[in-house]
C-alpha positions in Angstrom: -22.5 -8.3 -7.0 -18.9 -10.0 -7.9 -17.4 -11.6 -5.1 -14.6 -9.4 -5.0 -17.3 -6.4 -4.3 -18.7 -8.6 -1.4 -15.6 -8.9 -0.1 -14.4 -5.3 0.1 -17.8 -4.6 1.5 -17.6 -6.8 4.1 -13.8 -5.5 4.6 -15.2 -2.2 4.9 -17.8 -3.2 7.2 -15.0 -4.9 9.7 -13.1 -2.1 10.0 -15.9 0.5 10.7 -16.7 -2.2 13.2 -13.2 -2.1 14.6 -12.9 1.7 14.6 -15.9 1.8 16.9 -15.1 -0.7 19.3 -11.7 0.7 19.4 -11.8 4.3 19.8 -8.6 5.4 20.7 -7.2 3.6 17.9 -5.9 0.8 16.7 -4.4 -1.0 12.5 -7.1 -1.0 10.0 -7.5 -2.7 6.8 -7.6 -0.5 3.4 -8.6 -2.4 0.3 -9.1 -1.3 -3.4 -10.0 -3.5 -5.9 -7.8 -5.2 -8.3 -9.7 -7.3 -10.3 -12.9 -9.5 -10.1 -10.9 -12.0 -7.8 -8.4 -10.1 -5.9 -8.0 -6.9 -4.1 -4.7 -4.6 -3.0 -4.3 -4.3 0.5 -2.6 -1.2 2.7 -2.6 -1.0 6.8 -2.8 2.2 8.2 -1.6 3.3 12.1 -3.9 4.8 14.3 -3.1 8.4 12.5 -4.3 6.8 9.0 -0.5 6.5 7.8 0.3 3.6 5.9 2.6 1.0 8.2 5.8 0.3 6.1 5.3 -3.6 6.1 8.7 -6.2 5.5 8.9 -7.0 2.1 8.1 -10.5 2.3 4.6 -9.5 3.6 3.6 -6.3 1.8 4.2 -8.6 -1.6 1.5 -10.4 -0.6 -0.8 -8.2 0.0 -0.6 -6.7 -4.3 -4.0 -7.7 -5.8 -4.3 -11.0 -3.7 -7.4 -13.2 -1.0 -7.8 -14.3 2.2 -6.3 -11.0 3.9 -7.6 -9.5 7.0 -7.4 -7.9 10.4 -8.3 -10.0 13.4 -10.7 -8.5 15.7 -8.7 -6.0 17.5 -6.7 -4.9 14.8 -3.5 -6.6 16.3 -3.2 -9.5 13.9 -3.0 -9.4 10.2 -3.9 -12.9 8.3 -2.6 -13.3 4.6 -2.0 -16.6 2.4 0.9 -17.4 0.1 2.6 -19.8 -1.8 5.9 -21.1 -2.1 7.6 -22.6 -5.3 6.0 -25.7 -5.3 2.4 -23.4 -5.3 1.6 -24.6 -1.8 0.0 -22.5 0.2 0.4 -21.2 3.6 -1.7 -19.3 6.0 0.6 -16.2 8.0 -0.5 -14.7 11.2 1.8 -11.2 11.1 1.4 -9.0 15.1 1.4 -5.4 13.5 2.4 -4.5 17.0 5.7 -6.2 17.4 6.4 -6.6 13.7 7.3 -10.0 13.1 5.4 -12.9 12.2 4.0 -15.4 14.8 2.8 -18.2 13.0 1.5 -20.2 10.0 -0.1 -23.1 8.9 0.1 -24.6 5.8 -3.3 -25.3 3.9 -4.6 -28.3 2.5 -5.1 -28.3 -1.7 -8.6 -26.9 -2.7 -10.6 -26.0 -5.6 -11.4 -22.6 -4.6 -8.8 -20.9 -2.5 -10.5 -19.4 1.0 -13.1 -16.3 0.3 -12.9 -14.8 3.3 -13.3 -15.2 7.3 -15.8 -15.6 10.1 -14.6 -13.9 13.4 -15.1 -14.4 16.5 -14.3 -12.4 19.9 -13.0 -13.1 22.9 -11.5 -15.7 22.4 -10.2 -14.3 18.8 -11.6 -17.3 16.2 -12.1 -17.5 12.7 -13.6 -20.4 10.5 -12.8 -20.6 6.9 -14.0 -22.8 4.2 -11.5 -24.1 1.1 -13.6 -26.5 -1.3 -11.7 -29.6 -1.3 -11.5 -31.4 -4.5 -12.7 -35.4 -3.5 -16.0 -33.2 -1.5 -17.9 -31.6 -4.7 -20.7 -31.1 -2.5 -19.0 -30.3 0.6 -16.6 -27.3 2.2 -14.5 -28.6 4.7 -14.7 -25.6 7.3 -11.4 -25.1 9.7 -12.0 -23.2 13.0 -8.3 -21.9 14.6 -8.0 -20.0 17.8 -5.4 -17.2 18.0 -3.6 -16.9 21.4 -2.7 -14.0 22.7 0.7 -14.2 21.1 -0.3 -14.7 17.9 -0.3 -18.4 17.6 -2.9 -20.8 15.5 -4.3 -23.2 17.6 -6.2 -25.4 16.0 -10.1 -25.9 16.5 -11.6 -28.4 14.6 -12.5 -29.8 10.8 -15.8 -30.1 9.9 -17.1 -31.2 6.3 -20.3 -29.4 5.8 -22.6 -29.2 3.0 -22.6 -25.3 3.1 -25.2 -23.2 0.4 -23.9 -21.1 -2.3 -24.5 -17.7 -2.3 -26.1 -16.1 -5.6 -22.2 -16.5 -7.2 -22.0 -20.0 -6.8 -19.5 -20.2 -4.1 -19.7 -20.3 -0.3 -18.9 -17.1 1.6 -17.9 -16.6 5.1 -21.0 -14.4 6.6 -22.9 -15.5 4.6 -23.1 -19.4 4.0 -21.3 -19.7 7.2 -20.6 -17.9 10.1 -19.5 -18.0 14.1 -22.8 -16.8 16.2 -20.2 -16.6 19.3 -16.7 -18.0 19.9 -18.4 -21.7 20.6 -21.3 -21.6 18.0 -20.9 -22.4 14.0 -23.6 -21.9 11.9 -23.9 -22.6 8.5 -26.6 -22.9 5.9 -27.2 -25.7 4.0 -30.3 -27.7 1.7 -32.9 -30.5 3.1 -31.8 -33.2 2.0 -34.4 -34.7 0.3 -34.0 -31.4 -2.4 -31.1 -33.2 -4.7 -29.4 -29.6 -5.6 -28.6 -26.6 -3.5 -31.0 -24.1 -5.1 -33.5 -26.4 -2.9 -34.8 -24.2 0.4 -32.1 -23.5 2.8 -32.0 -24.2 6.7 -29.6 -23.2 9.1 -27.6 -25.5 11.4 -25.7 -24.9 14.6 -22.1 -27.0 15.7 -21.3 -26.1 19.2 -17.6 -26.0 19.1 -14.9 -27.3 21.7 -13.7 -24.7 24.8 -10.9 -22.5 24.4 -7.4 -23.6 23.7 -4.9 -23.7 26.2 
């Protein structure tokens, strides 16, 4: 299974999650596949109609990553990049219409495959590979406030375990049992390469943000 396939599985698997725990309603997530790394994104309203989106943000939702619906369906997540190809991670409130934050993300040599949610309080990890840390992911947890704001969490450079593709995947190689709990999978480390067996760790993370 391509990565791409994984991930619009795993989309479709959030929002049948989020149309259950929010019955009357609430902004979904529609992908279709654009190639083997991207997908094209749509939101629809509570009706199923598609929610005309401001230019700037519907742009980057054409056959791109790392976009996604926060649990709730309130808060849409999508990276881009500016001139100088840095790139920058936008929280957008599909209830108000206007973006509420971003952060700008470090250089890596694969871009961020996806994200491990959490609930109450809303978290997500994510896990760039950094260049100068073959062998490592450095993981970032953020917090989203009730306003829409990315309060950071923690770093955390952790051996993770490929999946079958060769990459790490949110869910999979790593994911939040609870708001405070990261778990990740990674090799013993007396097994040189990663296709050694697997065990699972636990990181207890730090209380909610103010």
């Amino acid at each position: 299974m391509t990565r791409t396939a994984k991930l619009l599985l795993a989309a479709s698997a959030v929002v049948a999650a989020l149309a259950l725990a929010n019955p009357q309603g609430g902004y979904q997530l529609v992908a279709e596949a654009c190639d083997e790394e991207s997908a094209t994104y749509q939101i629809v309203d509570p009706d199923g109609s598609p929610v005309n989106l401001p230019e700037e943000v519907s742009e980057n939702l054409d056959c791109a990553y790392g976009v996604d619906l926060a649990p709730g369906g309130r808060f849409l997540l999508y990276p881009s990049f500016d001139a100088d190809g840095r790139e920058t991670l936008h929280v957008f409130d599909l209830a108000l219409g206007g973006e509420t934050d971003r952060a700008t993300l470090p250089p890596a040599e694969l871009d961020a495959l996806g994200y491990a949610w959490s609930e109450e309080p809303i978290r997500f990890a994510f896990a760039p590979a950094d260049r100068l840390y073959p062998q490592f992911y450095r993981v970032f947890v953020y917090q989203i406030s009730e306003e829409g704001r990315l309060l950071p969490v923690g770093v955390y450079d952790l051996r993770l375990k490929p999946t079958e593709s060769g990459e790490a995947l949110a869910g999979e190689s790593f994911y939040l049992a609870d708001a405070y709990t990261l778990m990740w999978r990674t090799w013993r480390e007396y097994e040189d390469e990663p296709a050694g067996p697997d065990t699972l760790q636990m990181l207890k993370l730090p209380p909610d943000r103010p």
